[in-house]
C-alpha positions in Angstrom: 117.6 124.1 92.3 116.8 124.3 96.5 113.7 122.3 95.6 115.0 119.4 93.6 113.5 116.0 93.7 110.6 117.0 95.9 106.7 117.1 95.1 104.8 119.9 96.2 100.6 120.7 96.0 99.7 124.4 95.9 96.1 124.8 97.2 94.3 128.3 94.8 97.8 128.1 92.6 96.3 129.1 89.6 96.4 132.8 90.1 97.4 135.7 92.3 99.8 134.8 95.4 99.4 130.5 94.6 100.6 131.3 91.1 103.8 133.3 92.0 104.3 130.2 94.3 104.2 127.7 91.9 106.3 129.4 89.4 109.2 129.7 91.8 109.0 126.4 93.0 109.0 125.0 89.5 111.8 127.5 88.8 113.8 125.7 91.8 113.4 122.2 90.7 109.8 121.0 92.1 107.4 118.9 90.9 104.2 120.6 91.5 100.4 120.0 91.8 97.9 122.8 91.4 95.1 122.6 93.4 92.1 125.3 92.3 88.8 125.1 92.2 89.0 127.0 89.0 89.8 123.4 87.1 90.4 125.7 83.7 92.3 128.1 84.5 94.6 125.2 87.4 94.9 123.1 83.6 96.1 126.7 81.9 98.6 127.4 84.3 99.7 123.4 84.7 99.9 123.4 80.9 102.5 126.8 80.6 104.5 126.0 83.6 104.7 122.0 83.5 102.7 121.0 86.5 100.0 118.8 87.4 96.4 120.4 87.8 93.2 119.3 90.0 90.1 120.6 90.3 89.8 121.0 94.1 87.0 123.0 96.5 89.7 123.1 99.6 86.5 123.0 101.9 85.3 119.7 100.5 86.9 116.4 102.3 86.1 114.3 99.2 87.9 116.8 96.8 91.0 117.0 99.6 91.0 113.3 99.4 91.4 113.3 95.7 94.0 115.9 95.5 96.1 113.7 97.5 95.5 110.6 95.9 96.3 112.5 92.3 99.4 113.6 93.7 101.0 110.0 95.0 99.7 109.0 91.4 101.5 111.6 89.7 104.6 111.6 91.8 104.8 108.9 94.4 105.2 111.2 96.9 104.5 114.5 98.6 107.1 117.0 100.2 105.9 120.1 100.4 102.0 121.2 100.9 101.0 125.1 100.7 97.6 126.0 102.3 97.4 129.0 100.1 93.5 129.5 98.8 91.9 131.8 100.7 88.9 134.2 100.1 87.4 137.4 102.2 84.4 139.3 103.0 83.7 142.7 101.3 84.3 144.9 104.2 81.8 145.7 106.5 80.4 146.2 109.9 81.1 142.8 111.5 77.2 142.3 112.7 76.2 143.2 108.8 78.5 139.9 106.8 75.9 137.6 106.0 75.9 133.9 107.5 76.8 132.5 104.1 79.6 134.8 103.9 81.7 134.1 107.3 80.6 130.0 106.7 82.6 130.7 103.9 85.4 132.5 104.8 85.5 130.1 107.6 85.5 127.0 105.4 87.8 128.0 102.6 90.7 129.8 105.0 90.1 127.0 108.1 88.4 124.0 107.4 90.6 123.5 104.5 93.6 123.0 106.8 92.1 120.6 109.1 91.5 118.9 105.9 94.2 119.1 104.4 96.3 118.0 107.3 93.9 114.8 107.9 94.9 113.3 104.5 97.9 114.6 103.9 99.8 114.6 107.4 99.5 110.4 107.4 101.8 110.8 104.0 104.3 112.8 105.4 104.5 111.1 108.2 104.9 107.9 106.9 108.0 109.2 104.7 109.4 111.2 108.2 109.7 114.3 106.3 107.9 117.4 105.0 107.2 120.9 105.4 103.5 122.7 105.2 103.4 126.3 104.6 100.4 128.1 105.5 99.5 131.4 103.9 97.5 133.9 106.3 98.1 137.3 106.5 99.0 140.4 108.5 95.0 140.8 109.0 95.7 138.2 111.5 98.1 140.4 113.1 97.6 143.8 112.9 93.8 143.6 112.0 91.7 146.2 109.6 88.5 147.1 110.4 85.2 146.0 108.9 87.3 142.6 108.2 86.8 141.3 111.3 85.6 137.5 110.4 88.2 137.1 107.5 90.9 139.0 110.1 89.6 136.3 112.7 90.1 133.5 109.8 93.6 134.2 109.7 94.7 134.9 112.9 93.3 131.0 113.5 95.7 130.0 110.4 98.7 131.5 112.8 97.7 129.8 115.9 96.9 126.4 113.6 100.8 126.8 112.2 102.2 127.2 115.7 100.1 124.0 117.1 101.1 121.7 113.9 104.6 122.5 114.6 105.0 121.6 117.9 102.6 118.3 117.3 104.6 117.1 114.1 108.3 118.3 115.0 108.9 115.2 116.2 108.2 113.3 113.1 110.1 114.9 110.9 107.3 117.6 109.9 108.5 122.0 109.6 105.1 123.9 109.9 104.7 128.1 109.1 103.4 130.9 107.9 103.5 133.7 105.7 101.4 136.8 106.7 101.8 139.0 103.5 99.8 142.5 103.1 97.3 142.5 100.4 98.8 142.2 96.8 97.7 143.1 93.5 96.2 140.2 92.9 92.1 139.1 92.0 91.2 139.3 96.2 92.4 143.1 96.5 89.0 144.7 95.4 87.6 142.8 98.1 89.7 143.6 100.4 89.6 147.4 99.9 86.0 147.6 99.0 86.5 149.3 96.2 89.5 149.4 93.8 90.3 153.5 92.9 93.7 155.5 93.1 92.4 157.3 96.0 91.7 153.9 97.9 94.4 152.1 96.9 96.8 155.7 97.8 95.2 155.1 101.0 96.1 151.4 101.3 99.7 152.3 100.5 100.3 154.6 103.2 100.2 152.3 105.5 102.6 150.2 104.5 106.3 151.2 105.2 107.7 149.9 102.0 105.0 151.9 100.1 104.0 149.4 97.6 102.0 145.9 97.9 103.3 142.2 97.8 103.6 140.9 94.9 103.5 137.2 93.6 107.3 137.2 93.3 107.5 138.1 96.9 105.6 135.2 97.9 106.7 132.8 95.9 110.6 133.9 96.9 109.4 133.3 100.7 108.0 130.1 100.3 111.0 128.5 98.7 112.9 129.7 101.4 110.9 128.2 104.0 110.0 124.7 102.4 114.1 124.3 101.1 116.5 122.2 103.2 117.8 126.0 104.0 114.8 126.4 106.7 115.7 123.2 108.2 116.2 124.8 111.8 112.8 126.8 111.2 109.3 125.6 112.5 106.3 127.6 113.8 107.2 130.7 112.4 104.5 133.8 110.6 106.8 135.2 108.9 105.7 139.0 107.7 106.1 139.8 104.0 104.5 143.1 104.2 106.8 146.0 103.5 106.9 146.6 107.3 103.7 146.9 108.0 103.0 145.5 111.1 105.6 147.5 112.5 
């Protein structure tokens, strides 16, 4: 029970990485909002796990606004925030992604932590406590090609989690990162371009570890670094990727 007695809002926890998340954290004692902008399948997942569920576009102030509100109604209070929704581009020359694509990329992966920080920060800082996990990936480290914008997108969520720790240390506030290779979950067509054995045997070469993350990965990660065990631990991207960004 490392997550006892604390509220935390999953942004995209309805499926894939946010959903492996949310079931660990439950798992480990937490009260837990679900924040997707897939409102049915956020109330699905809420309603087999025992969480709270809010329709939420991440990019949207007005819906970030709301998500905190509905927390602090349900709970009282917010511990724990993880910037996990995220999309990509299909791969692709980087002078070929459309405007509407990388606009985006940009505001679902970026934006959405400006704005999640703006109305969420002030509550966290006003209890002296809480810790905000970020979810990039290693494509912001050890960058694909044809990716570039959404590699770009999340080599910005690293910098971002290195900047908020230094600024919020001081009051009370742990800030990082997990940079986890692509998983089996509903983004890894995308990110491949196509999903067959000979793609995805392709994929898996490159990782040491030989096989992809996997929700329970993530979810084990993210306990770690939100639980009073990461106390000491700010600023960090921490690789789940089966080495490979060796």
């Amino acid at each position: 029970m490392r997550l006892e007695n604390k509220t935390a809002i999953v942004t995209g926890g309805a499926s894939g990485f946010g959903k492996g998340i949310v079931e660990k954290f439950i798992a480990e004692g937490a009260r837990v909002v679900i924040a997707d902008w897939n409102g049915e399948a956020a109330r699905d997942v809420a309603a087999e796990l025992g969480a709270e569920a809010v329709t939420c576009d991440v990019s949207k102030d007005a819906d970030m606004a709301a998500l905190k509100d509905a927390a602090l109604k349900a709970f009282g209070q917010i511990d724990i925030l993880v910037n996990n929704a995220g999309v990509t581009h299909l791969p692709a020359p980087m002078e070929e992604v459309s405007e509407a694509d990388f606009d985006r990329v940009l505001a679902v992966n970026c934006k959405s932590v400006y704005l999640a920080a703006r109305h969420i920060v002030p509550v966290m800082k006003a209890a002296g406590r809480g810790a905000i996990l970020n979810v990039a990936s290693t494509a912001g480290v050890s960058p694909r090609p044809r990716l570039n914008w959404y590699n770009a997108s999340k080599g910005w969520m690293n910098t971002a989690t290195k900047t908020m720790a230094v600024e919020l240390a001081p009051v009370g506030i742990r800030v990082n990162a997990l940079n986890p290779v692509a998983g089996d979950t509903p983004l890894l067509a995308s990110f491949m371009g196509e999903d067959t054995p000979e793609v995805r045997a392709k994929f898996l070469s490159t990782i040491p570890l030989g096989r992809f993350s996997t929700p329970e990965d993530m979810g084990g990660a993210a306990c770690y670094l939100c639980s009073d065990e990461a106390s000491m631990i700010t600023g960090v991207c921490m690789e789940v990727d089966g080495g490979r960004c060796i």
